[in-house]
N, C-alpha and C positions, 0 to 999 in steps of 0.2 A: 504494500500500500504506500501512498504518496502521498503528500497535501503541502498545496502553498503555505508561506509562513499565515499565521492567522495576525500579528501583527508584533512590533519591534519595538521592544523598550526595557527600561531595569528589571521590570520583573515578569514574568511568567504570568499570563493571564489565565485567569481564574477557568476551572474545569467547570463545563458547561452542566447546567443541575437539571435536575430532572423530577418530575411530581405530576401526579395522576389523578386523575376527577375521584372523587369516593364516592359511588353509588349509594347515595343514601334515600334516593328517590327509585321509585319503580318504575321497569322499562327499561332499565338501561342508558346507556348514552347516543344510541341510534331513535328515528320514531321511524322504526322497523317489525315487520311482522316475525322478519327470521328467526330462528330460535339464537338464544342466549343462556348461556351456561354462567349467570349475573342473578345474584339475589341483591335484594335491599335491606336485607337483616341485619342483623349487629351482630352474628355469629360470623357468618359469612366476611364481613367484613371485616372485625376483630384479624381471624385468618387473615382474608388481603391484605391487612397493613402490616401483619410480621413478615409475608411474604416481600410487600416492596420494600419494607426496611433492609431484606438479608440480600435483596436484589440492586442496590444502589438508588434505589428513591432516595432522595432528603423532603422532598415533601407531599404534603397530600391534602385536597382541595374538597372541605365535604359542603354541598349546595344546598342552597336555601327556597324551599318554595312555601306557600302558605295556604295554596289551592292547587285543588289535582287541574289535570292536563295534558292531552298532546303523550299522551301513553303513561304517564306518570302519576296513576291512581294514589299510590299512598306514600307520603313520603314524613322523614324522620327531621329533628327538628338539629339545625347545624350546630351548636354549642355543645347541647351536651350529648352530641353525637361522637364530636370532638373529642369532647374529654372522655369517652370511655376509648376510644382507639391511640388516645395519650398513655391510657392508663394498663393499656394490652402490649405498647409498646416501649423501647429504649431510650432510642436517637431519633426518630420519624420527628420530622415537623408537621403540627398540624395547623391548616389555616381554614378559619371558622367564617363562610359567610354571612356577613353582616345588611341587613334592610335599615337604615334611615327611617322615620316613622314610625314602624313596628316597634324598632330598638330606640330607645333611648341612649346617649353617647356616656351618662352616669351608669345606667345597667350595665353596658356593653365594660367599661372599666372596670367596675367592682367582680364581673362575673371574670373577666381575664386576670385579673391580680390574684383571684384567689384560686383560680384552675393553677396559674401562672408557678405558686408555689407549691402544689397537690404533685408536678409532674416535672420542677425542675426547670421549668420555662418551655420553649417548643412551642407553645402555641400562639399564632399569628391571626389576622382578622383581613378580609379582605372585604373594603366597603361597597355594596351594590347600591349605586346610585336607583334604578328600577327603570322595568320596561312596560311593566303589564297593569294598564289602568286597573282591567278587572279584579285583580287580586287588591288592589286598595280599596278599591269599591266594597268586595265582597266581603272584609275586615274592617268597614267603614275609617280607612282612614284617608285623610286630605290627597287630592292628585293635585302634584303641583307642575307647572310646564317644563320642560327638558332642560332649559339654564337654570332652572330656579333646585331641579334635584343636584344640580352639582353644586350646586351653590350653596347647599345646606349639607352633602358630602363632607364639603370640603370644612366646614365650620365642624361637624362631627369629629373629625380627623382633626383638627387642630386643637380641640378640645380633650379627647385624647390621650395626646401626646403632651399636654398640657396637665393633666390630672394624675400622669403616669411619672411626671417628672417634678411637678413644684409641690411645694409643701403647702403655700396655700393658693390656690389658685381662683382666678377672676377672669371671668372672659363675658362681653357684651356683644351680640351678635344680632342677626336680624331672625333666627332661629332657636338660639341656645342663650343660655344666663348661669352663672355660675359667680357667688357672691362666698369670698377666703374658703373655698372646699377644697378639705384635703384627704385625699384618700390612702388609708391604712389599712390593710401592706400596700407594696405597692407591688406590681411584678417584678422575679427576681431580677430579669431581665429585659430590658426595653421590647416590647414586640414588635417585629413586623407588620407593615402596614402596606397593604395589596389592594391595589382598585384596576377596574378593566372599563373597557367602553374606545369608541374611537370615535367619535365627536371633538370638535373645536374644544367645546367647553372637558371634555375628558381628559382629550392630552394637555392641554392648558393645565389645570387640576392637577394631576401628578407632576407635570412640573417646578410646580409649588411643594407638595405637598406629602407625597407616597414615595416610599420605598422603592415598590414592584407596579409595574403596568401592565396589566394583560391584555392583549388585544386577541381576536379573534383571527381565528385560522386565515392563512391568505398565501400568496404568491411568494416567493422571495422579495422581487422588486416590489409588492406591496408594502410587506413591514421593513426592507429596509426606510421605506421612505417613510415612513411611522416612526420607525429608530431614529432618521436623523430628522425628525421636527422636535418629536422630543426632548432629545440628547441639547439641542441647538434652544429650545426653550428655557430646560434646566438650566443650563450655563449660564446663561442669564440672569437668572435668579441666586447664582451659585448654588446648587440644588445638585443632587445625582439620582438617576432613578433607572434601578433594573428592569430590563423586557422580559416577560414573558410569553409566547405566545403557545397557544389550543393548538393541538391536533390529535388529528384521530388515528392512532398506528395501526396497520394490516401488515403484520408482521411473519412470512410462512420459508417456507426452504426454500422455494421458487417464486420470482415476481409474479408468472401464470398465477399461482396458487394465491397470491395475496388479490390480484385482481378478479378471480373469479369470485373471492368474499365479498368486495367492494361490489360485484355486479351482483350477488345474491342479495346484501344488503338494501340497494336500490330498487331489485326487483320485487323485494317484497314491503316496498316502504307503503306504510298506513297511507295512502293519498288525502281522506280528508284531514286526518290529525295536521298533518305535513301542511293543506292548505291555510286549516286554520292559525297552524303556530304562522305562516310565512304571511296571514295577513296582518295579526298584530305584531310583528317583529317588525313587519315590512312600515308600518305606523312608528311606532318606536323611531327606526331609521331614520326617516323622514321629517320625524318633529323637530330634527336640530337643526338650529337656523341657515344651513348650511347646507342641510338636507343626506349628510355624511355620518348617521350616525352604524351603530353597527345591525349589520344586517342589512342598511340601507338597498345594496346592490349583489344579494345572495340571489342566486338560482333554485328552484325547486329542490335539487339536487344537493345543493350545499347545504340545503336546511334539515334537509334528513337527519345530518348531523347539526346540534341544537347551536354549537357554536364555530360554523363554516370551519368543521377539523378536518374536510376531505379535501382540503384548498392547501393545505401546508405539504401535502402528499409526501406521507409516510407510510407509502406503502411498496412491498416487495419486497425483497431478498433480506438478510441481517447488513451488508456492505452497503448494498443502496441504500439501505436508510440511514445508516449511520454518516456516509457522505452527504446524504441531504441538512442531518443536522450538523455535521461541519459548517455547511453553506449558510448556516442561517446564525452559526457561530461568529461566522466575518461579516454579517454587516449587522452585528451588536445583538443578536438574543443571548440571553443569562440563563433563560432555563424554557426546558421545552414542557408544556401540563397537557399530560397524555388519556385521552380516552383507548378503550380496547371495547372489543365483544364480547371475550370470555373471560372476565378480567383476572382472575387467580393465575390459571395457566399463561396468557398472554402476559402478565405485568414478568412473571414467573422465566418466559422464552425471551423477553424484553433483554432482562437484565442477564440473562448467561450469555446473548448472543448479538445483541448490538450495543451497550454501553461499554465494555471490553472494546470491541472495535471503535468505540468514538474516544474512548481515554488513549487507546494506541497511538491515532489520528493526531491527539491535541501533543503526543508526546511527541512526536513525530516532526507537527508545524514546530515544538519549539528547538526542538534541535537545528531542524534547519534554520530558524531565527538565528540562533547563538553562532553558528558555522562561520 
């Protein structure tokens, strides 16, 4: 194997990380009729996360819904779903998402400080700005227009990391109030703070504000050009913020064999679930003043998977895919958040037979750096 240098400086850039959806909703990560070797249980899953931990995971993404849908009859609630896959496992990072509205940014602190020290730290929070009026509706809580969710996002997150660090803290906002509140304990460890979305007002946001950015599955030359509005944002601000992006891995001995899943996949995708999710995403998309949000410009096809993960195409051989995420290593992703089908065995074939070849790869660019 060969690879260009990935890039030239004092030190040795960082091993690309890796973390996986946690199926804590039902259905899976496809809205497919195919069969799925994927439970939504906390047994099940328990298992899956000692598997990704002993597999090279560092982390694990468990999602938040609050109404079924779109194949996802019943689903588990993200905190302290969290903390029982914290408390099954070592070293796994887990990152908890988080709703605005639902959540208050005082619950959301006091529930992580005190997981925070049950498990040693590990757990992170990724804020869901929100896409689906229905679910607010149907929990009677306020729908607010597409700038004004990031805009109370970001006041959540500042709030936060403001609660998480000062002894007494004050913050006046157009959202939140906080009059000398100090909260004891605090976490042992500062958390990670993860938001996704690709709207103006999204990446703007992380700019400021987040850790990690995830953006949804896309092309190479898609997210590099996401990576450097970003990157070029932060700087700005003197800010630094990790990429993340979705995809959906089809991972088999032969590219034949990973593509004839992808087409089984597709051929058995639910059509109305599929329509219906692709007309309120497609709304979502749309509302941002720009008209760029995510989802904005998915195809039927791409929505099958929930977050355009058939767009980043990882799919085939253990070598092709590991050289696909070399490729999305050079122009600035930090970790790739991976859905599978069968997820035990897949996270399972992941980690013996293409993370090995992507560590080879990274060790490989920096030799040739240093040469």
């Amino acid at each position: 194997m060969s690879a260009a240098p990935l890039s030239v400086g004092r030190r040795p850039p960082e091993p690309i990380k890796f973390a996986y959806w946690v199926p804590n909703v039902s259905g899976g990560l496809v809205i497919s009729k195919t069969p799925q070797r994927t439970s939504w249980d906390i047994d099940y899953n328990r298992k899956l996360a000692q598997i990704a931990e002993t597999s090279g995971f560092e982390y694990a993404l468990t999602q938040i819904r609050f109404t079924a849908g779109y194949g996802a009859e019943f689903q588990h609630e993200s905190v302290s779903f969290s903390h029982a896959l914290l408390a099954a496992t070592k070293e796994l990072n887990v990152i908890a998402a988080i709703l605005p509205g639902p959540w208050t940014p005082a619950l959301v602190a006091k529930q992580v400080a005190s997981i925070s020290h049950f498990v040693g730290g590990r757990l992170a929070v990724n804020i869901v700005s929100g896409w689906f009026r229905g679910e607010f509706h149907a929990i009677g809580e306020p729908w607010l227009d597409h700038d004004e969710r990031y805009r109370r996002s970001e006041e959540f997150i500042r709030v936060l990391r403001g609660v998480w660090s000062e002894e007494k803290f004050n913050f006046a906002g157009d959202f939140y109030r906080f009059h000398d509140y100090s909260l004891k304990p605090k976490p042992v460890s500062a958390p990670e703070i993860f938001q996704g979305g690709s709207s103006r007002a999204a990446r703007d946001m992380a700019a400021r504000v987040s850790d990690w950015y995830f953006t949804n599955g896309n092309t190479l030359e898609g997210v590099k050009a996401q990576v450097d509005d970003i990157r070029h944002k932060a700087a700005q601000n003197n800010h630094h913020v990790k990429i993340g992006v979705n995809a959906f891995a089809i991972v088999r001995e032969t590219e034949t064999e990973a593509r004839k899943v992808l087409d089984e996949i597709l051929t058995h995708a639910d059509p109305d679930a599929v329509r219906a999710f692709h007309h309120e995403v497609q709304n979502a998309g749309n509302a941002s003043p720009e008209r760029e949000g995510n989802w904005a410009k998915s195809s039927f096809e791409d929505l099958v998977q929930y977050n355009d993960g058939f767009k980043t195409n990882l799919i085939g051989e253990p070598e092709q895919v590991a050289r696909r995420i070399i490729e999305l290593k050079r122009v600035g992703v930090d970790l790739v958040l991976l859905g599978f089908l069968h997820f035990q065995e897949e996270v399972e074939f992941f980690g013996r037979h293409v993370i090995p070849l992507v560590r080879a790869l990274e060790a490989e660019a920096i030799a040739d750096a240093a040469a």
